[in-house]
ZADO-1210 file (C-alpha; in nm, 4 decimals, padded with zeros to 6 digits):
<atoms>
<atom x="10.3240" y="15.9178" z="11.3651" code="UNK" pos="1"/>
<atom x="10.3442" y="15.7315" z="11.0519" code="UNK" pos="2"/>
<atom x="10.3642" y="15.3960" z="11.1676" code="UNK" pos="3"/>
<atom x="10.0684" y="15.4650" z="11.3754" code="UNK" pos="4"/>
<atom x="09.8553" y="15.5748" z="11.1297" code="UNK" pos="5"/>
<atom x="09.9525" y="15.2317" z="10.9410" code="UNK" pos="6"/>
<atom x="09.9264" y="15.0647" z="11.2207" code="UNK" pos="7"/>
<atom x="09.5360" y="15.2335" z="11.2789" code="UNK" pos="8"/>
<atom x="09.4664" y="15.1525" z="10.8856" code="UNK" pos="9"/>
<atom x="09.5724" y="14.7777" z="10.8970" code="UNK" pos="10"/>
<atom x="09.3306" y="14.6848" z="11.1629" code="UNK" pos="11"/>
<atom x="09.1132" y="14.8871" z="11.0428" code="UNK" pos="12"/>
<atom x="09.1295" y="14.6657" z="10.7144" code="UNK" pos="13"/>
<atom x="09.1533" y="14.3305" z="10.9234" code="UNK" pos="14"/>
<atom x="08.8403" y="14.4135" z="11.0746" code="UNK" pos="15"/>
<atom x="08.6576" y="14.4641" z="10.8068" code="UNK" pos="16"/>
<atom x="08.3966" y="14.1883" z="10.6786" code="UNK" pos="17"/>
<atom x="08.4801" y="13.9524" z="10.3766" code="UNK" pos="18"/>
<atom x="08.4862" y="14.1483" z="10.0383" code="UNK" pos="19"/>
<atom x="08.2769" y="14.0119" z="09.7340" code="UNK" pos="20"/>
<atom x="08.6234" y="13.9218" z="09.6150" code="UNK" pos="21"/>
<atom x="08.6979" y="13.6806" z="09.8572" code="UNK" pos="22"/>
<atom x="08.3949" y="13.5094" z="09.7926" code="UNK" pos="23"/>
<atom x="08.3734" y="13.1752" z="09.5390" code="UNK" pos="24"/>
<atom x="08.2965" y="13.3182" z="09.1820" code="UNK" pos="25"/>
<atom x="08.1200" y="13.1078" z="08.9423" code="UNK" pos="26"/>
<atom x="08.3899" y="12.9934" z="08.7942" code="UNK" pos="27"/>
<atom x="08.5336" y="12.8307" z="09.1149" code="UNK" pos="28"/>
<atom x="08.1716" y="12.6900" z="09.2295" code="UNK" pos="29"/>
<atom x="08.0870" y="12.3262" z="09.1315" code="UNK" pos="30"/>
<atom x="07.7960" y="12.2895" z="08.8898" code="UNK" pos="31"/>
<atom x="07.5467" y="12.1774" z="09.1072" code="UNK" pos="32"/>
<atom x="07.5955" y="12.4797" z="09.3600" code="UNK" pos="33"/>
<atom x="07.5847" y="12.6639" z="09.0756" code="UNK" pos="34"/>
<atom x="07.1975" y="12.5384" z="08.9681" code="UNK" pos="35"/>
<atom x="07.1072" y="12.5399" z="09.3158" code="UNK" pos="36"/>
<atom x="07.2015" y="12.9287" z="09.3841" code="UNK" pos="37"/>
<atom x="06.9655" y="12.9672" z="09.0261" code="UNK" pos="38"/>
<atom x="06.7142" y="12.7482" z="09.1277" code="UNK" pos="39"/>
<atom x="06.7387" y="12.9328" z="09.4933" code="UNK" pos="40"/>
<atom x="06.6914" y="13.2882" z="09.3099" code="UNK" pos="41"/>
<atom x="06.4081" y="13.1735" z="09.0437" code="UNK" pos="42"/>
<atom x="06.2021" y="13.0557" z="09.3318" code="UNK" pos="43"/>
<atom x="06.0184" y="13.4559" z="09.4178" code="UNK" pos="44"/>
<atom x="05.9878" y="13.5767" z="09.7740" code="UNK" pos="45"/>
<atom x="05.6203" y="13.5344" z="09.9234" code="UNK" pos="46"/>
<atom x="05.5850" y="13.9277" z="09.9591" code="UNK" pos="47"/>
<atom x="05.6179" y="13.9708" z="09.5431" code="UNK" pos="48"/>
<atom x="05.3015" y="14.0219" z="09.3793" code="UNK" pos="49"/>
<atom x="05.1571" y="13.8803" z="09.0796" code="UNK" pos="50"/>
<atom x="05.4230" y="13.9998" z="08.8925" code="UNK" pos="51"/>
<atom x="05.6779" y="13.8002" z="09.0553" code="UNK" pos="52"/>
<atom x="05.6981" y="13.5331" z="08.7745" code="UNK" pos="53"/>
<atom x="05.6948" y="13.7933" z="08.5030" code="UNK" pos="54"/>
<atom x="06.0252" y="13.7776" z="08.2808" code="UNK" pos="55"/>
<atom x="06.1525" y="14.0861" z="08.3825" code="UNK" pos="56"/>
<atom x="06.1205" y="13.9563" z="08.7336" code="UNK" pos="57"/>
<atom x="06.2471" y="13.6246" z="08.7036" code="UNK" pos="58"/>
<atom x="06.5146" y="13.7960" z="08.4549" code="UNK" pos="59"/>
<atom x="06.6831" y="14.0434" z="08.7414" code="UNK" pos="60"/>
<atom x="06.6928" y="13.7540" z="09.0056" code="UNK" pos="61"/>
<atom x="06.8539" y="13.5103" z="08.8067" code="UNK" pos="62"/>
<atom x="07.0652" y="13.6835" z="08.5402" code="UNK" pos="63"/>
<atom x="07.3803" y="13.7586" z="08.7845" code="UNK" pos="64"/>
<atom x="07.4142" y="13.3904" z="08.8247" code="UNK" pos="65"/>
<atom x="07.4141" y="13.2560" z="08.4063" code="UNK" pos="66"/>
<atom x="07.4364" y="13.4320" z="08.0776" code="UNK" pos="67"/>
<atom x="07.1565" y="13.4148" z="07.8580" code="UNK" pos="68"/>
<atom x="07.1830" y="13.4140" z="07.4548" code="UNK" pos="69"/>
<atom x="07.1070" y="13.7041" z="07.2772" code="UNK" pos="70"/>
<atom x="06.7382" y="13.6420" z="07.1564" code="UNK" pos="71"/>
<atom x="06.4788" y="13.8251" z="06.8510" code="UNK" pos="72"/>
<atom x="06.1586" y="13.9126" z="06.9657" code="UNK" pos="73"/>
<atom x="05.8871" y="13.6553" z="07.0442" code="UNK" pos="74"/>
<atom x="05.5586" y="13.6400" z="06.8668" code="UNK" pos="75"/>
<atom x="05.2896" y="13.7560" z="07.1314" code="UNK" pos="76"/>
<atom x="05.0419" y="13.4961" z="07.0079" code="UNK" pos="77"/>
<atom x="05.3278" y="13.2009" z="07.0333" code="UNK" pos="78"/>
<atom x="05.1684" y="12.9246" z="07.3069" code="UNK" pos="79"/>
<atom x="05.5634" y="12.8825" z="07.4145" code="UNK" pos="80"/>
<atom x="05.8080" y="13.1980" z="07.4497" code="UNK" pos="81"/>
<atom x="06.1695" y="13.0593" z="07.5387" code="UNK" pos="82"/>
<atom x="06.4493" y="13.2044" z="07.6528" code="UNK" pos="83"/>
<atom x="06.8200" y="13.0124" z="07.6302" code="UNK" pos="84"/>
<atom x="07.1236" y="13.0725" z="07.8738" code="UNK" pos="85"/>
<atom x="07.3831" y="12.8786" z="08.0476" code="UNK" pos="86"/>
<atom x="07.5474" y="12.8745" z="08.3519" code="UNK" pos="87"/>
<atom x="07.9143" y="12.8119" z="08.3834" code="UNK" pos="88"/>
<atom x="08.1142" y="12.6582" z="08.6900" code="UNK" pos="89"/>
<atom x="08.4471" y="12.4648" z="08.7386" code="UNK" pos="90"/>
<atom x="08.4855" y="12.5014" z="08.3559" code="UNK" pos="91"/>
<atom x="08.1621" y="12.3020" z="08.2819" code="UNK" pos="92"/>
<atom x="07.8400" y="12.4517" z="08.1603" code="UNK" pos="93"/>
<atom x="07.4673" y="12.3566" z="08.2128" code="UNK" pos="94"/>
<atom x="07.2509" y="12.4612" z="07.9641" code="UNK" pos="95"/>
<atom x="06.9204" y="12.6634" z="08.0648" code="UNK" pos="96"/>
<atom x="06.5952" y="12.7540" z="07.9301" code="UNK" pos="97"/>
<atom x="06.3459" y="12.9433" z="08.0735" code="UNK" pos="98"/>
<atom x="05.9884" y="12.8694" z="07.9226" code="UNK" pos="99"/>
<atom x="05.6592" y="13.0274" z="07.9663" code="UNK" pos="100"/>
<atom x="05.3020" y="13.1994" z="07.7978" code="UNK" pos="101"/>
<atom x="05.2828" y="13.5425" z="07.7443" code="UNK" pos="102"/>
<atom x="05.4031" y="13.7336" z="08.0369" code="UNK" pos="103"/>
<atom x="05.4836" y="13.4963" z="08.2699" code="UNK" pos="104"/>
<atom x="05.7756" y="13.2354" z="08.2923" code="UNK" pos="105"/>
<atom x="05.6489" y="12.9157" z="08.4246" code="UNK" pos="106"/>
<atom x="05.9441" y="12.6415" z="08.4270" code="UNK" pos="107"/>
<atom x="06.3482" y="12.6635" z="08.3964" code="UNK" pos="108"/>
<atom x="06.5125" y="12.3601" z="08.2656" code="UNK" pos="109"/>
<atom x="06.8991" y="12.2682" z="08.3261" code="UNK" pos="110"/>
<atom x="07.0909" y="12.0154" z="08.0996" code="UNK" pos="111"/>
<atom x="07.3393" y="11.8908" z="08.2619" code="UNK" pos="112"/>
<atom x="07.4924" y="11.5835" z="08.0923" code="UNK" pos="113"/>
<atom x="07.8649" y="11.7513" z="08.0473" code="UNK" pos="114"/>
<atom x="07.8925" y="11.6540" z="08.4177" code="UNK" pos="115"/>
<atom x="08.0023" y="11.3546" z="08.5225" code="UNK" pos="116"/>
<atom x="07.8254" y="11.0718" z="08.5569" code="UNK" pos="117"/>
<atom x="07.8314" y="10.8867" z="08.9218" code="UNK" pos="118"/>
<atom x="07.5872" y="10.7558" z="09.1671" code="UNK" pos="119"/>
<atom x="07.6876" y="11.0458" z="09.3269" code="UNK" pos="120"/>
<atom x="07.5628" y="11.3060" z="09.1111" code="UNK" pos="121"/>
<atom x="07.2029" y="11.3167" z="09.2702" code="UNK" pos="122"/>
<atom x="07.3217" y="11.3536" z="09.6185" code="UNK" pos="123"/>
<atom x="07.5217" y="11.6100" z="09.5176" code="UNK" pos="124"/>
<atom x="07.2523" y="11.8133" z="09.3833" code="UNK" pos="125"/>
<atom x="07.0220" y="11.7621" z="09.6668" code="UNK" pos="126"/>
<atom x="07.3527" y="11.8721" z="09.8927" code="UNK" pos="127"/>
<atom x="07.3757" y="12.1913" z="09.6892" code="UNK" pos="128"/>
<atom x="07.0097" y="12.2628" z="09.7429" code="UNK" pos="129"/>
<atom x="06.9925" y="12.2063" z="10.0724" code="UNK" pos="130"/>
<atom x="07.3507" y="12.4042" z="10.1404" code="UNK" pos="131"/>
<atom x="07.1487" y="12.7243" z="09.9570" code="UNK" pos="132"/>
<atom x="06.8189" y="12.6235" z="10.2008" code="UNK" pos="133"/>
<atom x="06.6243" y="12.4507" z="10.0205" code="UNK" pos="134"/>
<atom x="06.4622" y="12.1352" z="10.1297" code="UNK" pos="135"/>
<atom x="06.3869" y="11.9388" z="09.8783" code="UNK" pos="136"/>
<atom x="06.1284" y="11.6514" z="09.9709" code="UNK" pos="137"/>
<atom x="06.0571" y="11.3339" z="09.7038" code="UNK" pos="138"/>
<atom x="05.7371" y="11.3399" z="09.6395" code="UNK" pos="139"/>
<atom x="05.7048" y="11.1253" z="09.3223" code="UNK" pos="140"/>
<atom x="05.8911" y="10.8615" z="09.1678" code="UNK" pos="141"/>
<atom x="05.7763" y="10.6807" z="08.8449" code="UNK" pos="142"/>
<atom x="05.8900" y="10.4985" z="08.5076" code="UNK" pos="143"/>
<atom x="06.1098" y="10.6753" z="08.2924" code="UNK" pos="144"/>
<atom x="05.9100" y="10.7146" z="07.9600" code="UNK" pos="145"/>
<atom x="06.0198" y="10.4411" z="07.6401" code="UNK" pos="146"/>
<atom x="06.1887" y="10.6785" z="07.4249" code="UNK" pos="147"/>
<atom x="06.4077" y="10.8171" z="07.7057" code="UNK" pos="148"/>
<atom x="06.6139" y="10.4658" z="07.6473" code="UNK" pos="149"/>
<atom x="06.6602" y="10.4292" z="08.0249" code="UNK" pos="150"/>
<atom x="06.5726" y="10.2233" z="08.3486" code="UNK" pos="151"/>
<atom x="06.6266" y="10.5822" z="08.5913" code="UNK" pos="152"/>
<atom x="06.3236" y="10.6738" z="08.7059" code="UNK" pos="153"/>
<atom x="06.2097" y="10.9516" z="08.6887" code="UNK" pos="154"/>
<atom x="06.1738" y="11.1972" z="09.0475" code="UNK" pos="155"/>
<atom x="05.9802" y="11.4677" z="09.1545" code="UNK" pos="156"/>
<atom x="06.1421" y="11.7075" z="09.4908" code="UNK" pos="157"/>
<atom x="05.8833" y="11.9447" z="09.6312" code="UNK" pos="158"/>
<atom x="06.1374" y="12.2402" z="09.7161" code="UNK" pos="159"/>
<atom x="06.0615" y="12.4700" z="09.9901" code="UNK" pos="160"/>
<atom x="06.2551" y="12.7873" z="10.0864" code="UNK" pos="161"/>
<atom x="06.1643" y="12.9701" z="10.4137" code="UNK" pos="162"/>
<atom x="05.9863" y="13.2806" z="10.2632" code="UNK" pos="163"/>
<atom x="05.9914" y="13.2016" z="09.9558" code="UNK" pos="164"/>
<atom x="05.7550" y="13.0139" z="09.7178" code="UNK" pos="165"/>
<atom x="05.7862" y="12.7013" z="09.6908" code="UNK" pos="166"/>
<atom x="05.8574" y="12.4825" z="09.3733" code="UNK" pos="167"/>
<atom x="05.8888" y="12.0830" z="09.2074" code="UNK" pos="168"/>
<atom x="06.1960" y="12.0126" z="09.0799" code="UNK" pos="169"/>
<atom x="06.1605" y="11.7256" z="08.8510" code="UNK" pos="170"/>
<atom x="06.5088" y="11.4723" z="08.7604" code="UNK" pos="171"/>
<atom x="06.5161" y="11.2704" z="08.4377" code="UNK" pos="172"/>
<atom x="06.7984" y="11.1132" z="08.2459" code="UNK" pos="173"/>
<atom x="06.7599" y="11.0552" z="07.8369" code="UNK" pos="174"/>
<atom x="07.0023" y="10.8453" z="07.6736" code="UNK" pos="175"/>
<atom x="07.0777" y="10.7537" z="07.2910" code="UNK" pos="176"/>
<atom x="06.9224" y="10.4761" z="07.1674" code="UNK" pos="177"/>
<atom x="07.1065" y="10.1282" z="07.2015" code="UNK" pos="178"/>
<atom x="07.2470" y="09.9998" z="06.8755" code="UNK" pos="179"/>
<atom x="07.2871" y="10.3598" z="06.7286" code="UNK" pos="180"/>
<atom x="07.5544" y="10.5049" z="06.5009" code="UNK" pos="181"/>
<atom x="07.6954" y="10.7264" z="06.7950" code="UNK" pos="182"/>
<atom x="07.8006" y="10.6155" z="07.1026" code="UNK" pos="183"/>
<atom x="07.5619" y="10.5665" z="07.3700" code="UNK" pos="184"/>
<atom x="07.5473" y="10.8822" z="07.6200" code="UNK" pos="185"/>
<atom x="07.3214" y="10.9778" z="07.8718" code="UNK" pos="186"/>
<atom x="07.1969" y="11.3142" z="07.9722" code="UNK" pos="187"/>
<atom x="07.0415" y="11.4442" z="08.3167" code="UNK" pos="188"/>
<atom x="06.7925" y="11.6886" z="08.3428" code="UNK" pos="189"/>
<atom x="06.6162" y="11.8859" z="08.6236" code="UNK" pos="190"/>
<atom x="06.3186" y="12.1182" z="08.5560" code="UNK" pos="191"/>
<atom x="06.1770" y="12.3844" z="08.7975" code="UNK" pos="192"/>
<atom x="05.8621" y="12.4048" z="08.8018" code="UNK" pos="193"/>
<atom x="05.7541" y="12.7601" z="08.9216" code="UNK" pos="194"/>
<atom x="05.4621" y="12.9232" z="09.0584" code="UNK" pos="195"/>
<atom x="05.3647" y="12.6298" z="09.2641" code="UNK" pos="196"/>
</atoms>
């Protein structure tokens, strides 16, 4: 009778679907699946209502994937509230800030330049995206500014999620200027532009 019963139990367990613990953590995810699964979550459903870019909103769908710094209370009247975070995968972090007026959060950028640097390293992120469904579609590509100290260009992905609102994702890369006391490094950074 026992060994039936275990018998019953262990298929029983078999059968059962894949538990949140066999899933990848953040920890085990590489960065840029990481951003992308933010990005992914930042970007509202099409059934929200005007509230959907409200930081409370924005706050509940992204906050399971980063960890934001504790922050004081914002002035009302400030023309730019800001909230910092990061995310943190494969023992590297991405810095985030969500940015907006008032009420509403309007852009989330991602520093990324503890990654390493490759030719790869935008293909990768447009992999990630597209592995969370996102299609991400250039849609502008132009000079980076002087001061960024830089011949990348800057580019501009229209992101679209099936029922979700879309977004522009724009990539830049900043780098110390040559000849300076430090050595020269080079950071990447996306920003989401949201509500679009």
């Amino acid at each position: 009778m026992r060994r039936s019963l275990f018998i019953l139990f262990a298929a029983a367990v078999t059968a059962l679907p894949a538990s949140a613990q066999d899933q990848p953590t953040a920890e085990e995810l590489k960065p840029e699946r990481a951003m992308a699964i933010v990005i992914r979550n930042a970007l509202a459903p099409e059934s929200y209502g005007d509230w959907r870019y409200s930081w409370d909103a924005v706050s509940i769908r992204i906050s399971s994937d980063l960890h934001w710094h504790l922050a004081g209370p914002d002035d009302p009247n400030a023309d730019l509230i800001t909230r910092r975070g990061w995310i943190s995968s494969a023992g590297q972090q991405i810095a985030v800030m969500a940015s907006g007026e008032g009420e509403t959060v309007s852009a989330l950028d991602f520093e990324v330049n503890s990654w390493r640097r490759g030719a790869d390293e935008p293909a990768d992120v447009l992999a990630a995206l597209e592995a969370e469904g996102i299609t991400a579609t250039e849609v502008e590509r132009r000079d980076a500014p002087e001061f960024s100290n830089t011949d990348e260009p800057v580019i501009v992905y229209r992101l679209s999620v099936p029922k979700r609102d879309a977004g522009n994702l724009t990539r830049s890369v900043s780098c110390t200027p040559p000849g300076s006391a430090a050595a020269r490094r080079c950071g990447v950074f996306y920003s989401l532009a949201l509500g679009g």
